[in-house]
BALOBA-1460 file (C-alpha; in Angstrom, 3 decimals):
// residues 109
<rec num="1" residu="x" x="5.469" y="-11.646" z="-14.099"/>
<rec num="2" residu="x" x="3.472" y="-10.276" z="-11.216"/>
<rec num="3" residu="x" x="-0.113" y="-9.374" z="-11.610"/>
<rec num="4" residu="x" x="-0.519" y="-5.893" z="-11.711"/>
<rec num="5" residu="x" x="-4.156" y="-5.671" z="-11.758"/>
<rec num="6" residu="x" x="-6.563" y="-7.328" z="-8.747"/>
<rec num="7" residu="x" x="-10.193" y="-7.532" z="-9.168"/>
<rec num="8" residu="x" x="-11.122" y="-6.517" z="-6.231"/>
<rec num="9" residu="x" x="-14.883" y="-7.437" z="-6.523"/>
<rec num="10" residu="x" x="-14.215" y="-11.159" z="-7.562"/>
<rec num="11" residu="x" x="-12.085" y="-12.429" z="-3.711"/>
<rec num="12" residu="x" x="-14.443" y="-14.048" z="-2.277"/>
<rec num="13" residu="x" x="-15.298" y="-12.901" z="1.631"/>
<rec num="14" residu="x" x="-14.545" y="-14.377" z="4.248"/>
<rec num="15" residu="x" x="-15.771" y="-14.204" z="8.531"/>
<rec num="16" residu="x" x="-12.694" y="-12.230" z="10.352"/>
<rec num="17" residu="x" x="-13.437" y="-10.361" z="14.025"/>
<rec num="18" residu="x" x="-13.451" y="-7.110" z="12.220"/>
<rec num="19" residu="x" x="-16.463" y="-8.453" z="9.841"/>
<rec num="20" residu="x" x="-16.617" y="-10.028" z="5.897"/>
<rec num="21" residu="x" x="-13.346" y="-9.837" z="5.106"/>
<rec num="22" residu="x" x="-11.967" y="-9.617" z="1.292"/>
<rec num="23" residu="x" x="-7.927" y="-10.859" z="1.386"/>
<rec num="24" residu="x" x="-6.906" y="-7.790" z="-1.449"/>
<rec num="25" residu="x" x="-3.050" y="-8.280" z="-0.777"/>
<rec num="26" residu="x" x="-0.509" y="-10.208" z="1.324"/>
<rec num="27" residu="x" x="2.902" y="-9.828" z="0.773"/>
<rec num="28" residu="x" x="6.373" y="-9.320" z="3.103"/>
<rec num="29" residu="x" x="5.909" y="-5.501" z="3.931"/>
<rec num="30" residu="x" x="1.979" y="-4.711" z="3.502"/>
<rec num="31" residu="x" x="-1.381" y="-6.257" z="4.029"/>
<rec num="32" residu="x" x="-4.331" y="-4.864" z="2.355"/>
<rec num="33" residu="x" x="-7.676" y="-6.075" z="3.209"/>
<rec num="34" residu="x" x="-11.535" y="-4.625" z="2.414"/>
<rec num="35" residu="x" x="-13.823" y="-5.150" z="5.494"/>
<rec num="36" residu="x" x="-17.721" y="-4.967" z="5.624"/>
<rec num="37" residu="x" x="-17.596" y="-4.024" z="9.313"/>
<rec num="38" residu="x" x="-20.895" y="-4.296" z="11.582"/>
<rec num="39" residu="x" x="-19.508" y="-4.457" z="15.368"/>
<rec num="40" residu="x" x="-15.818" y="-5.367" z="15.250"/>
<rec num="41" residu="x" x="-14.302" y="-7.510" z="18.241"/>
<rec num="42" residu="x" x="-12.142" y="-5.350" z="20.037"/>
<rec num="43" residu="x" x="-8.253" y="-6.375" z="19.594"/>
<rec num="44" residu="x" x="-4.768" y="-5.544" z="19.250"/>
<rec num="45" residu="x" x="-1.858" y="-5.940" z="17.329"/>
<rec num="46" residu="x" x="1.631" y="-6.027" z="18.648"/>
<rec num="47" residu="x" x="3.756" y="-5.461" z="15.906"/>
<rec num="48" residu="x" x="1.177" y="-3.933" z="13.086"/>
<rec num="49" residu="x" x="0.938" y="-0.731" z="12.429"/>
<rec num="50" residu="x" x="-3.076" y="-0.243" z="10.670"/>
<rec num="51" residu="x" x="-4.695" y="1.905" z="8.265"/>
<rec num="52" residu="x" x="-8.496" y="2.275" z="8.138"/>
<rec num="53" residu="x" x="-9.975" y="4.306" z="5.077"/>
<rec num="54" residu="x" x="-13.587" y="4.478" z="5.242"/>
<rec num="55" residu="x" x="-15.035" y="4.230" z="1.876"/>
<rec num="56" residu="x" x="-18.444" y="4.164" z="2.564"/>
<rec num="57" residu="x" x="-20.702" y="4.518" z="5.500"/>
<rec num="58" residu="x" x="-20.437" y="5.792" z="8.892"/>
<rec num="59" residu="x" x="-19.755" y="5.066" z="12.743"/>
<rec num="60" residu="x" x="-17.206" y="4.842" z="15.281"/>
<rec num="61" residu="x" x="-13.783" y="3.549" z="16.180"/>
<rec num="62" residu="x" x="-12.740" y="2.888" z="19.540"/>
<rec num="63" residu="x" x="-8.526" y="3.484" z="20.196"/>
<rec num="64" residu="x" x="-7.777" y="2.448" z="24.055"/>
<rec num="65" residu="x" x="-11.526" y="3.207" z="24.801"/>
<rec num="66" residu="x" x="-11.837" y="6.569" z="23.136"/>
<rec num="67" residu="x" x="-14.448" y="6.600" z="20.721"/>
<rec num="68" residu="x" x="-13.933" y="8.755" z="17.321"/>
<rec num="69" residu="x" x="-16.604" y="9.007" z="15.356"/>
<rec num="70" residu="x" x="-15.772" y="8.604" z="11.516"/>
<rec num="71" residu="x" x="-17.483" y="8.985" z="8.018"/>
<rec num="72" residu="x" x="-16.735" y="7.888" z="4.519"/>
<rec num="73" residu="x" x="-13.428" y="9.516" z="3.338"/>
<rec num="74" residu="x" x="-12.162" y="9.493" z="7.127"/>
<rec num="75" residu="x" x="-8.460" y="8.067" z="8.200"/>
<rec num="76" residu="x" x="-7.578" y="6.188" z="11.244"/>
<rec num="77" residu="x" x="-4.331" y="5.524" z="12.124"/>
<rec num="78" residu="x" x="-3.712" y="2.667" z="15.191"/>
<rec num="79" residu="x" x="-0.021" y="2.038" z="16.172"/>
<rec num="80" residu="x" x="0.666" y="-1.455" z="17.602"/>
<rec num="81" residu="x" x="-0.322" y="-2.342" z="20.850"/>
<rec num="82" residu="x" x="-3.486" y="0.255" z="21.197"/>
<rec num="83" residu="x" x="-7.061" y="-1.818" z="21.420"/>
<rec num="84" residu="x" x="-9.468" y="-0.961" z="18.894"/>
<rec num="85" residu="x" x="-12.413" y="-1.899" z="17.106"/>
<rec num="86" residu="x" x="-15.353" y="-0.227" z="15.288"/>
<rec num="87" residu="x" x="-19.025" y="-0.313" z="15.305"/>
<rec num="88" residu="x" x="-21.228" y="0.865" z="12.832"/>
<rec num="89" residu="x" x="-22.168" y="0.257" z="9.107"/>
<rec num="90" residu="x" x="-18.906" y="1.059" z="6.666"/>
<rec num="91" residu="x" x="-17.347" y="-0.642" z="4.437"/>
<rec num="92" residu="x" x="-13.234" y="0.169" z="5.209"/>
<rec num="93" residu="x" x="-10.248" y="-0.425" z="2.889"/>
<rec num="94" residu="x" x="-7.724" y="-1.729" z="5.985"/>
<rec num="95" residu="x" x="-3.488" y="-1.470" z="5.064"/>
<rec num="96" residu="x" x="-1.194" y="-2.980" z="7.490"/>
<rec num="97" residu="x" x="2.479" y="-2.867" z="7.826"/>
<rec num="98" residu="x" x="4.073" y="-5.196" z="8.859"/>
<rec num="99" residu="x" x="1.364" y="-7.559" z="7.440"/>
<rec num="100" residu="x" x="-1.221" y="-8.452" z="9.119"/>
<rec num="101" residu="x" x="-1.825" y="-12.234" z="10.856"/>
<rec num="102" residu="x" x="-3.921" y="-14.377" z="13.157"/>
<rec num="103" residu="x" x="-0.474" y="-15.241" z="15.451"/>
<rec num="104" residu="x" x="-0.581" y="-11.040" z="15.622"/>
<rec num="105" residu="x" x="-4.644" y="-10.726" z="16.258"/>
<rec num="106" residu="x" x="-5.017" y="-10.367" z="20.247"/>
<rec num="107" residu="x" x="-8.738" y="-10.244" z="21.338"/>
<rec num="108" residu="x" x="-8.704" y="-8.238" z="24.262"/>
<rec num="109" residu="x" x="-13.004" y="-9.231" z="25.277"/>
């Protein structure tokens, strides 16, 4: 039986271009990861499509160069392909379809 249930609070973090990285959730159709992000890397995906909830904090994301400034409860949506990364302090919950991987990480800088 799958585990329904993840504690969250007990993956242990781990360095990733976006910031500390928590691995919530890998599977064939979605990745779910919770990033501590200071000054992201600026990158690209080609085939994923992200997600980026803020849940706490605030700052900005850069799509293609256009900054957007975002809070805590904020949305982002960045289709493959578009460059993007985000400064600030925030803590963001990060959902990826297809799942997200290194082969699929481009750093553009």
């Amino acid at each position: 039986m799958k585990n329904f249930l993840i504690k969250t609070e007990k993956i242990r973090q781990r360095e990733g271009h976006c910031g500390k990285v928590r691995d919530v959730l890998d599977d064939e159709r979605i990745s779910i990861d919770i990033v501590d992000i200071e000054e992201a890397e600026e990158h690209y995906h080609n085939n994923s499509k992200e997600y980026y909830y803020i849940l706490e904090g605030k700052g900005s994301v850069y799509l293609d160069g256009n900054k957007i400034d975002v809070e805590a409860s904020d949305l982002v949506v960045i289709p493959p392909r578009v460059r993007h990364k985000a400064v600030g302090r925030m803590k963001v919950l990060i959902i990826a379809a297809p799942p997200l991987s290194t082969s699929d990480s481009i750093i553009t800088k």
